[in-house]
PyMOL Python script that loads the backbone (N, CA, C, O; Angstrom):
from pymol import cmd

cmd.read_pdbstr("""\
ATOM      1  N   UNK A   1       0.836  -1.161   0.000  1.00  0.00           N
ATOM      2  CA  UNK A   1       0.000   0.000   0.000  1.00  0.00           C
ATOM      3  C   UNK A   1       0.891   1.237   0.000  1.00  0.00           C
ATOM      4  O   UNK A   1       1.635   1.546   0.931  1.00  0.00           O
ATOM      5  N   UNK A   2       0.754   1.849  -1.028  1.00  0.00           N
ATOM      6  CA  UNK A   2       1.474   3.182  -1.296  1.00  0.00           C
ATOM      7  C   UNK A   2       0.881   4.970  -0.545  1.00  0.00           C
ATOM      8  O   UNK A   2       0.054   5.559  -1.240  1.00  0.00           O
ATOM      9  N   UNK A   3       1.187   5.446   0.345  1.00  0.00           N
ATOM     10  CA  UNK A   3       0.276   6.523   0.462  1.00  0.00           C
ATOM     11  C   UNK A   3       1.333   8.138  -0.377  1.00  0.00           C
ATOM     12  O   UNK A   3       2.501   8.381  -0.679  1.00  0.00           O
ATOM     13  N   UNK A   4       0.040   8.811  -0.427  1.00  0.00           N
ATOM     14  CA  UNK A   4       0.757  10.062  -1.215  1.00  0.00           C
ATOM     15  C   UNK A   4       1.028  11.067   0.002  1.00  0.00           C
ATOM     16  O   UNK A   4       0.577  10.921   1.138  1.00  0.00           O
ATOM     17  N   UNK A   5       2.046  12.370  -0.550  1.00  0.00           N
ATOM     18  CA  UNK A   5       2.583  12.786   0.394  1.00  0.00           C
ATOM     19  C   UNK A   5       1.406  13.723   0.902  1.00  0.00           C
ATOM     20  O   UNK A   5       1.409  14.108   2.071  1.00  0.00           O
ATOM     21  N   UNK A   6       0.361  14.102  -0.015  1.00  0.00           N
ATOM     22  CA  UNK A   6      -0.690  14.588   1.389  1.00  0.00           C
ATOM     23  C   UNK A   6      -1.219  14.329   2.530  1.00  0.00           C
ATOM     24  O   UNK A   6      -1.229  14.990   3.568  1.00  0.00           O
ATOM     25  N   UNK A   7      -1.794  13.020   2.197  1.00  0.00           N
ATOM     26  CA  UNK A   7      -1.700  11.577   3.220  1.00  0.00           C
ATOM     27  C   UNK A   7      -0.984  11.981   4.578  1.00  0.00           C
ATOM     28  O   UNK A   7      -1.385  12.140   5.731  1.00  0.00           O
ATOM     29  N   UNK A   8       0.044  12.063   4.053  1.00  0.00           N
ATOM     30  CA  UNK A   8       1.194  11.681   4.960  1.00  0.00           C
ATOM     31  C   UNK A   8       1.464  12.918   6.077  1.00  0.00           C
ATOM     32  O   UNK A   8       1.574  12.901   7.303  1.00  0.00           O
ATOM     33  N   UNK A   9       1.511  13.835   5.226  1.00  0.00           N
ATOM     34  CA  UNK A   9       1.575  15.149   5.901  1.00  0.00           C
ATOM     35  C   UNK A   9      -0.152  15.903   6.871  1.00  0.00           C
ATOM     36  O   UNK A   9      -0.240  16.909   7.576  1.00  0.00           O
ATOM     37  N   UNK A  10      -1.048  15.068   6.542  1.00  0.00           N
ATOM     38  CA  UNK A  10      -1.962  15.532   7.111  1.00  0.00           C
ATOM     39  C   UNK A  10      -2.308  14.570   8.424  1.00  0.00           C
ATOM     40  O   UNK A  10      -3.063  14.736   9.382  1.00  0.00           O
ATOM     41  N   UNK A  11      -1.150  13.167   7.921  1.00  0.00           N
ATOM     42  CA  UNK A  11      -1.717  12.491   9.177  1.00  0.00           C
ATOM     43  C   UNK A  11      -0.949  12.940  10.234  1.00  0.00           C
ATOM     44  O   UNK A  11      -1.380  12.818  11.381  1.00  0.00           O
ATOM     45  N   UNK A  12       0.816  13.764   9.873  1.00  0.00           N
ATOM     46  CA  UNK A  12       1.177  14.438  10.677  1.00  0.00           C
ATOM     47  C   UNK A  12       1.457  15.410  11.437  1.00  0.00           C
ATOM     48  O   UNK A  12       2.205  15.588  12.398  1.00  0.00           O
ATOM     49  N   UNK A  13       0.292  16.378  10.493  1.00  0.00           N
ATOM     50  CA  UNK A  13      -0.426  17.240  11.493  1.00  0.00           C
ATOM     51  C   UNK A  13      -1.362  17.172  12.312  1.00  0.00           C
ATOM     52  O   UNK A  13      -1.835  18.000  13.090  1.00  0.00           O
ATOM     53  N   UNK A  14      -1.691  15.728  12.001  1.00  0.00           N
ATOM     54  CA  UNK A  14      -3.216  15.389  13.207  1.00  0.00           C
ATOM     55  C   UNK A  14      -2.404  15.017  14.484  1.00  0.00           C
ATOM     56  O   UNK A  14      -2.713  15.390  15.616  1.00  0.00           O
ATOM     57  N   UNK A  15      -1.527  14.381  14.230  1.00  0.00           N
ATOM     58  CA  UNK A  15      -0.335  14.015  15.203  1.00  0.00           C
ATOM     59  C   UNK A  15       0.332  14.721  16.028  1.00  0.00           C
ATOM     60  O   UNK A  15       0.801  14.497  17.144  1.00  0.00           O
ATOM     61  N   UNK A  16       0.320  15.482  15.438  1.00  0.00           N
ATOM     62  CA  UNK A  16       1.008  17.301  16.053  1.00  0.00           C
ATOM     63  C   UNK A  16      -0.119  17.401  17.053  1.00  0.00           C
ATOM     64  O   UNK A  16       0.179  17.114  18.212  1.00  0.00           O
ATOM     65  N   UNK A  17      -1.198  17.713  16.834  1.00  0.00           N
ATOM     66  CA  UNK A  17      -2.419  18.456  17.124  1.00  0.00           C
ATOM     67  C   UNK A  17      -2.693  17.617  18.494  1.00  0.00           C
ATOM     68  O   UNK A  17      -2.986  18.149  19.564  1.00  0.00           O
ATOM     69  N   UNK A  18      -2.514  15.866  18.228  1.00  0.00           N
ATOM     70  CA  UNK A  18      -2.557  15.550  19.427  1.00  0.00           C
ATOM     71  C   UNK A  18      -1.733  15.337  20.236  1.00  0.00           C
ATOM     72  O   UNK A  18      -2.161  15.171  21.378  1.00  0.00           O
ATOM     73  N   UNK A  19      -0.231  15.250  20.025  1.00  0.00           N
ATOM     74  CA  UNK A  19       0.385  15.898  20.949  1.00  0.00           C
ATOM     75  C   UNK A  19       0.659  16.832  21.936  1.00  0.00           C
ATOM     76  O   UNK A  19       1.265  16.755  23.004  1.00  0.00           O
ATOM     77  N   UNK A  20      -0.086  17.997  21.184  1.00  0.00           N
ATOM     78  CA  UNK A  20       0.352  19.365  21.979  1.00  0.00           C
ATOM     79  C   UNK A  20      -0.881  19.123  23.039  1.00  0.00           C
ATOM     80  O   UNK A  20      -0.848  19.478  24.218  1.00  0.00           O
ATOM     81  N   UNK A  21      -1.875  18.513  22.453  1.00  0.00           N
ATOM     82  CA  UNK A  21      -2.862  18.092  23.658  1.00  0.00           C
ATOM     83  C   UNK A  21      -2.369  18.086  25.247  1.00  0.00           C
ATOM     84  O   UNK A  21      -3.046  18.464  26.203  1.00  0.00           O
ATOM     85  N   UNK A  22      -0.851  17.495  25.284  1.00  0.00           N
ATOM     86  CA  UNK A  22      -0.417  17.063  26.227  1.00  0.00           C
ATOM     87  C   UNK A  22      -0.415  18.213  27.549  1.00  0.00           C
ATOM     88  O   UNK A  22      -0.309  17.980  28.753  1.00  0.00           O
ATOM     89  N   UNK A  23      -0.585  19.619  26.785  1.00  0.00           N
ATOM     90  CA  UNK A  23      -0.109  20.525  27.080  1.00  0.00           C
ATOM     91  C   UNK A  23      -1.322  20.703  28.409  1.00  0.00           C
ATOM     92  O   UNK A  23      -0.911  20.927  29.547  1.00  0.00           O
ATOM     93  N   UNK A  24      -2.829  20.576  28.127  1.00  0.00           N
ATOM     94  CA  UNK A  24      -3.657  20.629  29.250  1.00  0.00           C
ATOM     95  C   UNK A  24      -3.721  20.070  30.321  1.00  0.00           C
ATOM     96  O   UNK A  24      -4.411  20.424  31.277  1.00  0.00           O
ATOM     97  N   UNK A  25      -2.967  19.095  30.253  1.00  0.00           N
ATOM     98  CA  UNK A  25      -2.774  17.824  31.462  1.00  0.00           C
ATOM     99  C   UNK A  25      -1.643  18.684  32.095  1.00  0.00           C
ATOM    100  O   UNK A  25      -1.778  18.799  33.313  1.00  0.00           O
ATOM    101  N   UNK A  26      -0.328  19.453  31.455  1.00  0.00           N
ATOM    102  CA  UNK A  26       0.503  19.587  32.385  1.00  0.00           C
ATOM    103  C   UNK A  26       0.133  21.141  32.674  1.00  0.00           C
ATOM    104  O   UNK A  26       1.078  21.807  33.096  1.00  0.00           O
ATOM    105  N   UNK A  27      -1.070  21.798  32.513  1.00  0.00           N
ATOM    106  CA  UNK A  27      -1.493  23.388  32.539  1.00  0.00           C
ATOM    107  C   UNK A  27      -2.409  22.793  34.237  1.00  0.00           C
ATOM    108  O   UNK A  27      -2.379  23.564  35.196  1.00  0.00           O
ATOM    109  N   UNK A  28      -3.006  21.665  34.341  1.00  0.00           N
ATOM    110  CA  UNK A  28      -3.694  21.555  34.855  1.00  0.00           C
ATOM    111  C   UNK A  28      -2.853  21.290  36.596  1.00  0.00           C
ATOM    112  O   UNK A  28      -3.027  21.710  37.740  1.00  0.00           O
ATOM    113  N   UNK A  29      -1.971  20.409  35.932  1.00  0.00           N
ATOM    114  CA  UNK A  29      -0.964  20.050  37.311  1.00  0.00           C
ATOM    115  C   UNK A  29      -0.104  21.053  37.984  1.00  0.00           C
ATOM    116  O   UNK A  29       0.213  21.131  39.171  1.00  0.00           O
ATOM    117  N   UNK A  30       0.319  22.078  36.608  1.00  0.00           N
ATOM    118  CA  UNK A  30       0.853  22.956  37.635  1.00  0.00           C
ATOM    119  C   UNK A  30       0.098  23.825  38.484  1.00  0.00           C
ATOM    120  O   UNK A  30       0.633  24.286  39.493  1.00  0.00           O
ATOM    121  N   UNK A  31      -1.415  24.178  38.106  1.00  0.00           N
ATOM    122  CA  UNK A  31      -2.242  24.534  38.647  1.00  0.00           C
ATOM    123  C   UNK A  31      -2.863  24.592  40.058  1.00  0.00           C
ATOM    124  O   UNK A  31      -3.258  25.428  40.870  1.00  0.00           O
ATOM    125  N   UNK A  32      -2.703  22.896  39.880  1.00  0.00           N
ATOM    126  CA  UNK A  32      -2.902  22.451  41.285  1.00  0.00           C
ATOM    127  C   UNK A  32      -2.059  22.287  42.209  1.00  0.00           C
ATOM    128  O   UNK A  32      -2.286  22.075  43.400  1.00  0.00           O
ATOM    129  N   UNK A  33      -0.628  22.425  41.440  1.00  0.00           N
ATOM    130  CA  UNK A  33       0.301  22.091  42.290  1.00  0.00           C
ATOM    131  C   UNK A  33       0.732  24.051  43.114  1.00  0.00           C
ATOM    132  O   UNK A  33       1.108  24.449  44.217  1.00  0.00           O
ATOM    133  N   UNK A  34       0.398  24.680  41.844  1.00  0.00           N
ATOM    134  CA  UNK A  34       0.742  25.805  43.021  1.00  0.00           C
ATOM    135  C   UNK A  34      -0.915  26.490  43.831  1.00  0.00           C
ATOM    136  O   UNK A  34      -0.930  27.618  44.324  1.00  0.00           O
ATOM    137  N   UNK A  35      -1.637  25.967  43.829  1.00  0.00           N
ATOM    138  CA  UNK A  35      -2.940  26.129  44.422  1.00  0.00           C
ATOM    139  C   UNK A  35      -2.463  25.793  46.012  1.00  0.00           C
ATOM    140  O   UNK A  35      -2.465  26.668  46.878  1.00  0.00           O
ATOM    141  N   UNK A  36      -2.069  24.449  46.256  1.00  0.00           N
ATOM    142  CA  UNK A  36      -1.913  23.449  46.863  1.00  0.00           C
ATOM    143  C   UNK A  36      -0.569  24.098  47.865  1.00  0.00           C
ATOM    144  O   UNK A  36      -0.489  24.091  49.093  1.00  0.00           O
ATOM    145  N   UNK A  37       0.271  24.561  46.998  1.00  0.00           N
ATOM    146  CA  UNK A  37       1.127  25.466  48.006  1.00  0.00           C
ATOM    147  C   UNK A  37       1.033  26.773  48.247  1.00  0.00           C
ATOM    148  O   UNK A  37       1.877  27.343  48.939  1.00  0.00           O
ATOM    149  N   UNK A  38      -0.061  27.442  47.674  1.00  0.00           N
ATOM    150  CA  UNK A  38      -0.738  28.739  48.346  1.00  0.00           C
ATOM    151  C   UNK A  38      -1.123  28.221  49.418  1.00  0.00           C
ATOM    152  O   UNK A  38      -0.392  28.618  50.326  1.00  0.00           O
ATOM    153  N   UNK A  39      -2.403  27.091  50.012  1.00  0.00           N
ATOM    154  CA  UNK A  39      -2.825  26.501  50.543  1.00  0.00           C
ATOM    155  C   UNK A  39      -2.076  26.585  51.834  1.00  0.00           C
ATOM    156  O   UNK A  39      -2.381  27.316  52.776  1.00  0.00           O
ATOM    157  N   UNK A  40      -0.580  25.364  51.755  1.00  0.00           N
ATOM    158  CA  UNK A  40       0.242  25.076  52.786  1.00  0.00           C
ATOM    159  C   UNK A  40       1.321  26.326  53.292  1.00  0.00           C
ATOM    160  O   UNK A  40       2.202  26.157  54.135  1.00  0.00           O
ATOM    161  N   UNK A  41       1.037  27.616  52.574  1.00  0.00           N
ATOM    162  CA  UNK A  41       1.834  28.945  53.326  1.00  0.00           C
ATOM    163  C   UNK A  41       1.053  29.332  53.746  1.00  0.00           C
ATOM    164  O   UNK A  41       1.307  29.755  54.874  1.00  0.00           O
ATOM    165  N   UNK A  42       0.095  29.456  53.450  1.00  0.00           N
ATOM    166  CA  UNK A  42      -1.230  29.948  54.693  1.00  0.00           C
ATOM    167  C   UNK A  42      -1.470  29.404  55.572  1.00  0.00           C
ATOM    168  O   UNK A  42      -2.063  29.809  56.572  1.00  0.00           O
ATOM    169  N   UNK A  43      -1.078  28.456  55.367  1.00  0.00           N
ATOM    170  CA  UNK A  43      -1.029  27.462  57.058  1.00  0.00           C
ATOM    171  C   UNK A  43      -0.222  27.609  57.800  1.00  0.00           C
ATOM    172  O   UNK A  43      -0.295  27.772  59.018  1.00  0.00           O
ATOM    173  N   UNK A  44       0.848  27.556  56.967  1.00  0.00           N
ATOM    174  CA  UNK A  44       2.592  27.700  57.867  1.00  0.00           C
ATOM    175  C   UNK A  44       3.651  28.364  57.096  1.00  0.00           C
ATOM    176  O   UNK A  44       4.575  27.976  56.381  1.00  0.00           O
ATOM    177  N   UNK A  45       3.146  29.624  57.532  1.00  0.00           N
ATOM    178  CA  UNK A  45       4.244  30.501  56.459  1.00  0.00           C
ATOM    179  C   UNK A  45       5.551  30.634  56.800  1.00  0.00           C
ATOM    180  O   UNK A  45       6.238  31.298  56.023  1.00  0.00           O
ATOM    181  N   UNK A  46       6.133  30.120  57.873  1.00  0.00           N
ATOM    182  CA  UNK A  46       7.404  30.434  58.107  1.00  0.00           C
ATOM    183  C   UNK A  46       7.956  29.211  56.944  1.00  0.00           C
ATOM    184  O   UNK A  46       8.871  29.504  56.175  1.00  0.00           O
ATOM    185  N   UNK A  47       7.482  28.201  56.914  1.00  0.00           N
ATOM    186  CA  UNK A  47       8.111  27.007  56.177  1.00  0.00           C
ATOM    187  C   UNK A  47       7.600  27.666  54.540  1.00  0.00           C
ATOM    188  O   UNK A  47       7.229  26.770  53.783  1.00  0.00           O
ATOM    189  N   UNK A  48       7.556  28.848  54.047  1.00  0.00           N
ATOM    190  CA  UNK A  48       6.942  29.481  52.624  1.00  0.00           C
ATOM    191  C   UNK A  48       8.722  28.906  51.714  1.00  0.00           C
ATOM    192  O   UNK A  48       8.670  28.279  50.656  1.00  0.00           O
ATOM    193  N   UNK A  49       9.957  29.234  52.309  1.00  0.00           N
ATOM    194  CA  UNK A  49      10.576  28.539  51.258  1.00  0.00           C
ATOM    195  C   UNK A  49      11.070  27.298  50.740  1.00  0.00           C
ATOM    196  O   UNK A  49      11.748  27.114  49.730  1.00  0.00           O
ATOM    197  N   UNK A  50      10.454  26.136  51.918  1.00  0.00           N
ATOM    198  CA  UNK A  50      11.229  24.913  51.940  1.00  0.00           C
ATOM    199  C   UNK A  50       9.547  24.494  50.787  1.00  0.00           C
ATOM    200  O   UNK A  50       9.465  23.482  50.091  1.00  0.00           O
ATOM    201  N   UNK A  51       8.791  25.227  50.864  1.00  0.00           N
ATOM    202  CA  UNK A  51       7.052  24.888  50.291  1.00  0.00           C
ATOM    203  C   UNK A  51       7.336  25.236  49.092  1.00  0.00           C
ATOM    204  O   UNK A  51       7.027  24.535  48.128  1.00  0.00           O
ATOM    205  N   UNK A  52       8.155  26.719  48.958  1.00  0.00           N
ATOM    206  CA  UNK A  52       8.086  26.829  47.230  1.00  0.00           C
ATOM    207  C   UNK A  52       8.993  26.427  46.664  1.00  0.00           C
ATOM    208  O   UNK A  52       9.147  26.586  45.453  1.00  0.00           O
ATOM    209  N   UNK A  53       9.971  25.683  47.587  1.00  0.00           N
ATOM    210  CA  UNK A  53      11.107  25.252  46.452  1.00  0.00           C
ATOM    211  C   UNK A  53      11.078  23.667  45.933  1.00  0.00           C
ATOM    212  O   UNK A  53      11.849  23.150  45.124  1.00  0.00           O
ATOM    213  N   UNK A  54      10.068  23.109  46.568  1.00  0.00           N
ATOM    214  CA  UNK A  54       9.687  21.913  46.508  1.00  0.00           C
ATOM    215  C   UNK A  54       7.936  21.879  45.380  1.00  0.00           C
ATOM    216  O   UNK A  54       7.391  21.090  44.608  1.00  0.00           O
ATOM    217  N   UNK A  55       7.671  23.200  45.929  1.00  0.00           N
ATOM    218  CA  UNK A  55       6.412  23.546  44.304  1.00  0.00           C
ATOM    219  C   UNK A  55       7.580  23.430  43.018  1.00  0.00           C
ATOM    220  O   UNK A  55       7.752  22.506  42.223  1.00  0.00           O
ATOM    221  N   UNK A  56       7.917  24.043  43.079  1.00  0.00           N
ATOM    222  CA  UNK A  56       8.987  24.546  41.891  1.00  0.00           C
ATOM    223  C   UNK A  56       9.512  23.214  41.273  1.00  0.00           C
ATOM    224  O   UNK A  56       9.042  22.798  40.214  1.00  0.00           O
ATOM    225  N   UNK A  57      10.603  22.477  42.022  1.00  0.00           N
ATOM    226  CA  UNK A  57      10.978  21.518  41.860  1.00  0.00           C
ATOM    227  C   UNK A  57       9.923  20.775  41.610  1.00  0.00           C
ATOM    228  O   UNK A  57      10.495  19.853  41.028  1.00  0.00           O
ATOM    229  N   UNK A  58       8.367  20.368  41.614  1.00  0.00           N
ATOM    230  CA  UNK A  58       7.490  19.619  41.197  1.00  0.00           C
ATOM    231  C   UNK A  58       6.759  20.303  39.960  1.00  0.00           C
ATOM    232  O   UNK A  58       5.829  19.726  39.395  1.00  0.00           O
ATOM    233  N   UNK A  59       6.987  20.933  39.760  1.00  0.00           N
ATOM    234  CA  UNK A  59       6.503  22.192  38.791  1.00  0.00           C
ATOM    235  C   UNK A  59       7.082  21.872  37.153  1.00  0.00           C
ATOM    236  O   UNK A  59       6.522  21.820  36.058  1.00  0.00           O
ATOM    237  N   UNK A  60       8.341  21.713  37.571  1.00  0.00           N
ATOM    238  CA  UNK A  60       9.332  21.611  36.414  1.00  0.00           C
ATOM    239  C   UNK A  60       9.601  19.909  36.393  1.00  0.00           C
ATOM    240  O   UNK A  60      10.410  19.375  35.634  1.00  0.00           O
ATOM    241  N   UNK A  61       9.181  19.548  36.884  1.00  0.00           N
ATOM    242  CA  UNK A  61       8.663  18.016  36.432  1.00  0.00           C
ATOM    243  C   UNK A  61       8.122  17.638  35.329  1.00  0.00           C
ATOM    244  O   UNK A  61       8.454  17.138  34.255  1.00  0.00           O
ATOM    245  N   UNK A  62       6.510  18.277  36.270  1.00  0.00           N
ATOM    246  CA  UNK A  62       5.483  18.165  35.282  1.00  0.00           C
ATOM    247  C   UNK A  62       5.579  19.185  34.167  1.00  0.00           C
ATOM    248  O   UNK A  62       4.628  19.099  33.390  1.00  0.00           O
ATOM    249  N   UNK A  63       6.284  19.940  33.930  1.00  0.00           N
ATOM    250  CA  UNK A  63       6.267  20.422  32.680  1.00  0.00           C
ATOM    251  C   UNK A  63       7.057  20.047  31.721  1.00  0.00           C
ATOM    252  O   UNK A  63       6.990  20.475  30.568  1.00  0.00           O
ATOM    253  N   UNK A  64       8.204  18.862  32.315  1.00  0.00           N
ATOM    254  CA  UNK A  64       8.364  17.814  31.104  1.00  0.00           C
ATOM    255  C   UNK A  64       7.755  17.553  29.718  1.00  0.00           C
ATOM    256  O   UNK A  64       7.998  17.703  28.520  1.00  0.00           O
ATOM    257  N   UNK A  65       6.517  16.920  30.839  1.00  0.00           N
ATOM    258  CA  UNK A  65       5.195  16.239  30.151  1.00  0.00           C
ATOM    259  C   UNK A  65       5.193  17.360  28.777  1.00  0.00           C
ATOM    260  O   UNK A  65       5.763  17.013  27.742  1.00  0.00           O
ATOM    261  N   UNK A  66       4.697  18.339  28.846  1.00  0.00           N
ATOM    262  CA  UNK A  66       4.605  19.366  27.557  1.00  0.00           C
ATOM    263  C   UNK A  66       5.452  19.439  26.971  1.00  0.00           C
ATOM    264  O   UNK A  66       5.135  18.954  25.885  1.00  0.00           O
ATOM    265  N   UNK A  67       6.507  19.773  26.939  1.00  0.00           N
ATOM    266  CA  UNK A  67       7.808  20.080  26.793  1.00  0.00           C
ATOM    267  C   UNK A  67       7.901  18.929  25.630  1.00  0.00           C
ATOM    268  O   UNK A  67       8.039  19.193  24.436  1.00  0.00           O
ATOM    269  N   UNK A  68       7.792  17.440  26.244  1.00  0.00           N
ATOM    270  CA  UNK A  68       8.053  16.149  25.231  1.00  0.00           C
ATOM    271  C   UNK A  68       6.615  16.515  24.259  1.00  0.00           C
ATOM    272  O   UNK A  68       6.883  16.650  23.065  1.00  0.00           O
ATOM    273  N   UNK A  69       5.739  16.617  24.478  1.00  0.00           N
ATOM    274  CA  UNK A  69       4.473  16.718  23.764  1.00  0.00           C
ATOM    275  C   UNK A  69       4.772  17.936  22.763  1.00  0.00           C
ATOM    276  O   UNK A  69       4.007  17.815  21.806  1.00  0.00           O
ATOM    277  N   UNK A  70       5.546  19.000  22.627  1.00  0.00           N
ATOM    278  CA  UNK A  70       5.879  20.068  22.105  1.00  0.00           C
ATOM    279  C   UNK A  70       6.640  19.288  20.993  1.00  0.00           C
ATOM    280  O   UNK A  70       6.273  19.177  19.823  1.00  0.00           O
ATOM    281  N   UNK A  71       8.092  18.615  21.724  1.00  0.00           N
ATOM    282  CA  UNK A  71       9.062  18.304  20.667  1.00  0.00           C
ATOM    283  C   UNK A  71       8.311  17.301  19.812  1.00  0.00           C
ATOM    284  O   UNK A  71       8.238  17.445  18.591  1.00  0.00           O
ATOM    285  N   UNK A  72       7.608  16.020  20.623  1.00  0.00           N
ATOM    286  CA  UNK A  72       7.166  15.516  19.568  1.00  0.00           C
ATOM    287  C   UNK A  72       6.061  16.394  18.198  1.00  0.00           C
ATOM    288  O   UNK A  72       6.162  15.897  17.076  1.00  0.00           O
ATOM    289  N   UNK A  73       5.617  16.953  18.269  1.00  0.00           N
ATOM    290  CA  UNK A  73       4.752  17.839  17.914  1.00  0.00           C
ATOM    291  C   UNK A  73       5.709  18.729  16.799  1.00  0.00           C
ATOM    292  O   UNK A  73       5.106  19.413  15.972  1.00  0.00           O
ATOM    293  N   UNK A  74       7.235  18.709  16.789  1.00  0.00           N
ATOM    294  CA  UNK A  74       7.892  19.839  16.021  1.00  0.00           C
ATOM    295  C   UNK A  74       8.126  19.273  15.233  1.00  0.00           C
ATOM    296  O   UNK A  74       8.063  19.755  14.103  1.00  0.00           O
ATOM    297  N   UNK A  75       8.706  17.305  15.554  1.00  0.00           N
ATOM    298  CA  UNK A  75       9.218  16.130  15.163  1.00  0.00           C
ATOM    299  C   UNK A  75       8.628  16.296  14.289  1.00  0.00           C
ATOM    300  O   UNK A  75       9.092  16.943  13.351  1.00  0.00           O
ATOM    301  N   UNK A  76       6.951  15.598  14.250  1.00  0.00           N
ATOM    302  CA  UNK A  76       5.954  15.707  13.129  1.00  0.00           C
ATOM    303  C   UNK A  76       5.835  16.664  12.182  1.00  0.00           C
ATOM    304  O   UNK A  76       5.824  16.273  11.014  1.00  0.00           O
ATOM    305  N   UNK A  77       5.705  18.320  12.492  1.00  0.00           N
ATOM    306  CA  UNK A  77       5.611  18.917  11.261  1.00  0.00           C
ATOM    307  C   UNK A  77       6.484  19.147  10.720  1.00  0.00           C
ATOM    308  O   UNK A  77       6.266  19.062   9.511  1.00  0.00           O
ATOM    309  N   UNK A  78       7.948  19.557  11.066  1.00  0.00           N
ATOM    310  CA  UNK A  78       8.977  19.392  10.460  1.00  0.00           C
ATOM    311  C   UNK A  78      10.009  18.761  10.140  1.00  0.00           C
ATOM    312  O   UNK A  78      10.982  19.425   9.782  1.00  0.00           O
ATOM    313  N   UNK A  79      10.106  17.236  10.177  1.00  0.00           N
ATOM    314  CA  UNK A  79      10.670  16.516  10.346  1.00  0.00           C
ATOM    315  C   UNK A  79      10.054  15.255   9.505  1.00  0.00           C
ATOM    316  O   UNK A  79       9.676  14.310  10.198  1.00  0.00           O
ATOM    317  N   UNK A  80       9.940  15.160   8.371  1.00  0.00           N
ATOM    318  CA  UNK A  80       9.378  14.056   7.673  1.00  0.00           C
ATOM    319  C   UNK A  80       9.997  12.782   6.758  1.00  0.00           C
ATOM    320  O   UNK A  80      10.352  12.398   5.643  1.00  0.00           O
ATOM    321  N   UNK A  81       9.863  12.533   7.843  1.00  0.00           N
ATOM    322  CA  UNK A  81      11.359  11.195   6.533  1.00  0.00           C
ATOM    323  C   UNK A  81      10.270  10.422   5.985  1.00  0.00           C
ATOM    324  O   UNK A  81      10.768   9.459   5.401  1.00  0.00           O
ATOM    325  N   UNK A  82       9.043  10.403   5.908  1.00  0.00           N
ATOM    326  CA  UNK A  82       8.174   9.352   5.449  1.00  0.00           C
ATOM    327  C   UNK A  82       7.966   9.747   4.334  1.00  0.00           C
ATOM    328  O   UNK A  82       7.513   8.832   3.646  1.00  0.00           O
ATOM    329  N   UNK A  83       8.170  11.510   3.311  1.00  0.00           N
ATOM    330  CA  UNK A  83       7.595  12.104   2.578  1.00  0.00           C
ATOM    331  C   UNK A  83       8.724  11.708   1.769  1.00  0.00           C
ATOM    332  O   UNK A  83       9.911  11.856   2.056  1.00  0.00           O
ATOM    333  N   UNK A  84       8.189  11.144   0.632  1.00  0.00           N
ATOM    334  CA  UNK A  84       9.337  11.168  -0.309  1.00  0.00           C
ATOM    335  C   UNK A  84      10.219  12.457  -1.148  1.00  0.00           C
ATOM    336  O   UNK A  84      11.159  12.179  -1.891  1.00  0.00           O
TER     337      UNK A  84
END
""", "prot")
cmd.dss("prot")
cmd.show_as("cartoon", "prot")
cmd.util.cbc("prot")
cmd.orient("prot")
C-alpha cells in the first residue's frame, strides 16, 4: 500500500495536534500544584521557602510532560522522513 505525500503530511499534522494536547494535562498540574502550596503557606508561612522550592521543583517536572508533547509535535511537522 502506497500513500501520497498529502496523506502523509496531514496524518502528521493530526499528530502534532494531538500531541500538543499534552499541554492541558501539564497546565492543569501545575495549577494544582501551586494552588496546593498557596494553601500550605497559609497554614505555615514560616516554612513558605522549603514549600516553594519543593512547588517549583514539582513544577518543572510536570512540565516535562509538555515540553516532550511540544518536541514531539515539532518532530511531526517538520521533520518528515516518510515524505518522499
Amino acid at each position: 500500500m502506497e500513500f501520497n505525500n498529502e496523506f502523509i503530511l496531514g496524518c502528521s499534522a493530526i499528530g502534532a495536534g494531538i500531541a500538543v494536547i499534552s499541554g492541558i494535562g501539564t497546565g492543569i498540574g501545575q495549577g494544582n500544584a501551586a494552588g496546593m502550596a498557596a494553601q500550605a503557606v497559609s497554614r505555615n508561612p514560616s516554612l513558605k521557602s522549603d514549600i516553594t522550592s519543593t512547588m517549583l521543583l514539582g513544577q518543572a517536572v510536570a512540565e516535562t510532560t509538555g515540553l516532550y508533547g511540544l518536541l514531539v509535535a515539532m518532530l511531526l511537522m517538520f521533520v518528515q522522513p516518510l515524505v518522499p
